[in-house]
ZAMARGU-4260 file (C-alpha; in steps of 0.2 Angstrom, whole numbers, plus 5000, padded with zeros to 4 digits):
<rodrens>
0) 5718/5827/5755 | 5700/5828/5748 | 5697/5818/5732 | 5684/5822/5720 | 5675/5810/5705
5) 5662/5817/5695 | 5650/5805/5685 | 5650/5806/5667 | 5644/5821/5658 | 5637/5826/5677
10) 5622/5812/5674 | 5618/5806/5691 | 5624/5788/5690 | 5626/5786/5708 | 5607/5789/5715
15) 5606/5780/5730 | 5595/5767/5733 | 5597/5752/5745 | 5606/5741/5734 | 5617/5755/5726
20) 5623/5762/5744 | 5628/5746/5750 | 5638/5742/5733 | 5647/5760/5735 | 5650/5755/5753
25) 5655/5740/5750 | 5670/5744/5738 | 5675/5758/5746 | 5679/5745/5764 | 5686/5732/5752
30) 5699/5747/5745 | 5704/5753/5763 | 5706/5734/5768 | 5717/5730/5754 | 5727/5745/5753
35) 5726/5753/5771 | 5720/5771/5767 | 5714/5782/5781 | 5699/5789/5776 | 5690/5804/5788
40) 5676/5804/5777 | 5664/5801/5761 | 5650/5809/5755 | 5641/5803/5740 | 5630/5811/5729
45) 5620/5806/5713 | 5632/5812/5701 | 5648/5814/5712 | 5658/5809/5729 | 5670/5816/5739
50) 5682/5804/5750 | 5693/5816/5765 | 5707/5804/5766 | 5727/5804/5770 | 5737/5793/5759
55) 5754/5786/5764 | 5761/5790/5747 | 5755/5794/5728 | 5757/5776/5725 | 5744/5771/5739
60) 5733/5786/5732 | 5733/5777/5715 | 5731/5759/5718 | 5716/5765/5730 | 5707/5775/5718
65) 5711/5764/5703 | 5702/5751/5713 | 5687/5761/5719 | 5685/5769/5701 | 5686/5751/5690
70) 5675/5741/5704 | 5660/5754/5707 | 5659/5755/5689 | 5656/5738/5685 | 5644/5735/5701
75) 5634/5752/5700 | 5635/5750/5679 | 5626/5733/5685 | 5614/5739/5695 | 5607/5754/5683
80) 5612/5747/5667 | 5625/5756/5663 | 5637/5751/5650 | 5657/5759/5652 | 5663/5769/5665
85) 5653/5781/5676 | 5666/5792/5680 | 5672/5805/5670 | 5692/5805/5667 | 5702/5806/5681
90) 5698/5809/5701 | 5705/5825/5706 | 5714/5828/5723 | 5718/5843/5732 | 5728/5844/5747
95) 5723/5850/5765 | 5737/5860/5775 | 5742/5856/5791 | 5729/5871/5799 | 5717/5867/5811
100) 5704/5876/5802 | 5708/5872/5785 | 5705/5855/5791 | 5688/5859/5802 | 5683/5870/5787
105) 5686/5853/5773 | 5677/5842/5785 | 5661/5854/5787 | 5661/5857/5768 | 5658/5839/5765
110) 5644/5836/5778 | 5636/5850/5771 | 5632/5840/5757 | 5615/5838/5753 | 5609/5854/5763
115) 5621/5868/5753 | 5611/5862/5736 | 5595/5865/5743 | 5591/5845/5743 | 5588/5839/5761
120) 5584/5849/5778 | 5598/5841/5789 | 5614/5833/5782 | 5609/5817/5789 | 5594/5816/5780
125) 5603/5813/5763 | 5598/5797/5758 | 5614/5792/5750 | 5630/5787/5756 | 5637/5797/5770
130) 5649/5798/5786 | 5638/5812/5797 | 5627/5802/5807 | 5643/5791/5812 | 5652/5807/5815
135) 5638/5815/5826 | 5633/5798/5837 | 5653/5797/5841 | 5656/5780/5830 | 5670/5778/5816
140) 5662/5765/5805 | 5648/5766/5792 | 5641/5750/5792 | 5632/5741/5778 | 5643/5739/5765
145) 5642/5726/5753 | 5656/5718/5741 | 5653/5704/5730 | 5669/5690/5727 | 5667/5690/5709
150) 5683/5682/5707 | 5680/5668/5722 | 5662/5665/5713 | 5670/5665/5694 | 5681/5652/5701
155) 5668/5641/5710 | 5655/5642/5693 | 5670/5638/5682 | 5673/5620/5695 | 5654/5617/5694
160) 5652/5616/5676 | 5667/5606/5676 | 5661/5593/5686 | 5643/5594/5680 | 5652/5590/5662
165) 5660/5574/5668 | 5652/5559/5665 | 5660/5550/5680 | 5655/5562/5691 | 5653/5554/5711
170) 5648/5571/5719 | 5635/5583/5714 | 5639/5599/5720 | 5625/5613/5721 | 5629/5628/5711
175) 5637/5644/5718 | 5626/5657/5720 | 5632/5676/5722 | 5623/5677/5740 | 5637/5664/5747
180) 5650/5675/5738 | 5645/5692/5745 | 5652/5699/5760 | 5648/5712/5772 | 5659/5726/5776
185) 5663/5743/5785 | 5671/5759/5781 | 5684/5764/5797 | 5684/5781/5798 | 5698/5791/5808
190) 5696/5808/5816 | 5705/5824/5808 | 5724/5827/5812 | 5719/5840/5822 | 5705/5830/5833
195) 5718/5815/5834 | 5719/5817/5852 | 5700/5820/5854 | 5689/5804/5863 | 5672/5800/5857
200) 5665/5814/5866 | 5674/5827/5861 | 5671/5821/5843 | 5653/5819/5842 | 5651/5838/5852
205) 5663/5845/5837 | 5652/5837/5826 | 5637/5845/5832 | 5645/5861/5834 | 5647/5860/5815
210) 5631/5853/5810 | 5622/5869/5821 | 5632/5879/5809 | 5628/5872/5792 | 5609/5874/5797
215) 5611/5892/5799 | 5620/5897/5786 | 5611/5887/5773 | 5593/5892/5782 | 5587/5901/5766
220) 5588/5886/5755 | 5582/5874/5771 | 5566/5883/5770 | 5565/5879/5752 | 5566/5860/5752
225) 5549/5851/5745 | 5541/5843/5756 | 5543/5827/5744 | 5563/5829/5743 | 5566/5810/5747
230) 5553/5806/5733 | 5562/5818/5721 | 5580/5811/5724 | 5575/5791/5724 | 5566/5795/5711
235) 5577/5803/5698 | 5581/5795/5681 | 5601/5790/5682 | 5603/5790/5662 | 5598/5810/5658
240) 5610/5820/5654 | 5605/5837/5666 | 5605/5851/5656 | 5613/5862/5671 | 5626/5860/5683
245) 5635/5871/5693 | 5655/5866/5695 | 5667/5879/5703 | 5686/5880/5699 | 5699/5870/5707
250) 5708/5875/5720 | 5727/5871/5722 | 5727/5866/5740 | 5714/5871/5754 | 5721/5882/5765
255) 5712/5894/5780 | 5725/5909/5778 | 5732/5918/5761 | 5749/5914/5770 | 5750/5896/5769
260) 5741/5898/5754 | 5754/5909/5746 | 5770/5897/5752 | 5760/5881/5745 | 5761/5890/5729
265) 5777/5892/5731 | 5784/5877/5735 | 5770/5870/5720 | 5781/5879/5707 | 5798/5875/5715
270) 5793/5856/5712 | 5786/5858/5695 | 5802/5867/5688 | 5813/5854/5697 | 5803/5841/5687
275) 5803/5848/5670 | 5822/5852/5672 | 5827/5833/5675 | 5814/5829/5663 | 5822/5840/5650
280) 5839/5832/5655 | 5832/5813/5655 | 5825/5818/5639 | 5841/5822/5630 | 5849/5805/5637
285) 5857/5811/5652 | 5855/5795/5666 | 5860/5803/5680 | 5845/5813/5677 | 5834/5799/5683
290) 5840/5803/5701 | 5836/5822/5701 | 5816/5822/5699 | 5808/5825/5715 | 5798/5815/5726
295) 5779/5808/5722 | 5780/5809/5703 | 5780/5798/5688 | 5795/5799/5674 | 5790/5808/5658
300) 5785/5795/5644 | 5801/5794/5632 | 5801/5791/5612 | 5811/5773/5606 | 5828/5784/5603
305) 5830/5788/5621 | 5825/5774/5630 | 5836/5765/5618 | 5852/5777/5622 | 5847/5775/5641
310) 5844/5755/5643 | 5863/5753/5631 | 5877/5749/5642 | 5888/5764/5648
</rodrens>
């Protein structure tokens, strides 16, 4: 499943810079710690990021996004001064199928990043958040990240104004600073369920394979990078609002054949009229209903009569 977040009206709130990489990075490892995500990539760019993950469940999904989406607002909205969210409405996720090159396919289109806009020369030159130059060395972790125990560091300053307001105070604590509160951590990347079997080898020859292919087919905007691109990227204003961007529709699911394609649709529709029939029964007080809406969705909000007629005792 590849997962999308776009920046508020396409503003590039995420430029990278030192200190905001390591902020992205480090909430992004704190989320996979907490909530066990397998992640096969993340690409970030000044005014979106992708994430090529597998979630257990929709549940896992949400919590993991819900945490990523509130926590890099409030550090990067920090760092840039930035007031709300930075993110505009909800993520959007699309599934990948089970083919092998739909999967390959996914996995090129995100380290092509950087290059396919006409921004960088090699995908690992993008100076902000990335998993290629893991990827192409053979290693699964991208190393650097920060994340910040605000709620260890709220505790500890509440405790020392505490004791600094007690007059009978023995010992005289130093006060917390954010540096003894802020911990380093790494983003574990997996290979593609289709390279599961692969060793580090075989991985980083892949890689390359796919990176050879991104510079020839992108070789016409390649040879129209500045020579100043790093300047113009570090550079940017975050707050602009661009006058232009360039968004494509999306897709329903990423597959490699019109096939799969076509019995993903299929199977789309069969699950969406399943859950508007329970919904229609659940709606007009029918409990057994409740059982009959099919798996990874959410019941449909309900007005005060039905849920009153549903909660009385049969």
């Amino acid at each position: 499943m590849v997962i999308t977040m776009r920046c508020f009206q396409s503003r590039f709130l995420l430029r990278p810079s030192d200190r905001v990489n390591a902020l992205i990075k480090g909430v992004i490892a704190r989320a996979q710690l907490l909530y066990g995500m397998t992640i096969y990539d993340v690409v970030v760019m000044s005014n979106h990021a992708h994430l090529y993950l597998c979630p257990r469940d929709h549940e896992q999904l949400e919590a993991f996004q819900r945490y990523i989406g509130s926590n890099l607002s409030k550090e990067i909205g920090t760092e840039i001064s930035w007031e709300g969210g930075i993110f505009r409405g909800r993520y959007s996720a699309v599934p990948v199928t089970d083919e092998e090159k739909a999967q390959v396919e996914r996995l090129a289109y995100l380290l092509a990043h950087g290059v396919k806009e006409g921004l960088v020369r090699r995908p690992q030159d993008w100076p902000g958040v990335s998993g290629v130059k893991q990827l192409m060395k053979g290693k699964m972790r991208i190393r650097g990240g920060k994340w910040i125990d605000r709620t260890g560091l709220y505790r500890a300053r509440r405790a020392w104004e505490a004791n600094q307001r007690s007059k009978n105070r023995r010992v005289h604590h130093a006060e917390p600073r954010k540096i003894d509160y802020t911990h380093s951590l790494d983003i574990v990347l997996s290979p593609i369920p289709c390279w599961q079997g692969f060793c580090g080898k075989q991985i980083r020859e892949s890689i390359l394979s796919l990176l050879e292919s991104i510079q020839e087919k992108y070789a016409h905007l390649i040879a129209q990078v500045p020579d100043d691109w790093k300047k113009r990227i570090l550079r940017r204003d975050p707050h602009p609002r661009p006058e232009k961007t360039k968004r494509s529709p999306k897709p329903l699911c990423h597959a490699a054949t019109r096939q799969i394609r076509f019995e993903f649709w299929e199977q789309y529709h069969a699950w969406v009229s399943s859950y508007m029939q329970a919904s229609e029964r659940l709606r007009s007080g029918i409990r057994e209903a409740i059982g009959e809406f099919p798996e990874g969705c959410h019941l449909p909000r309900l007005n005060a009569e039905v849920r009153r007629a549903l909660e009385a005792p049969s």
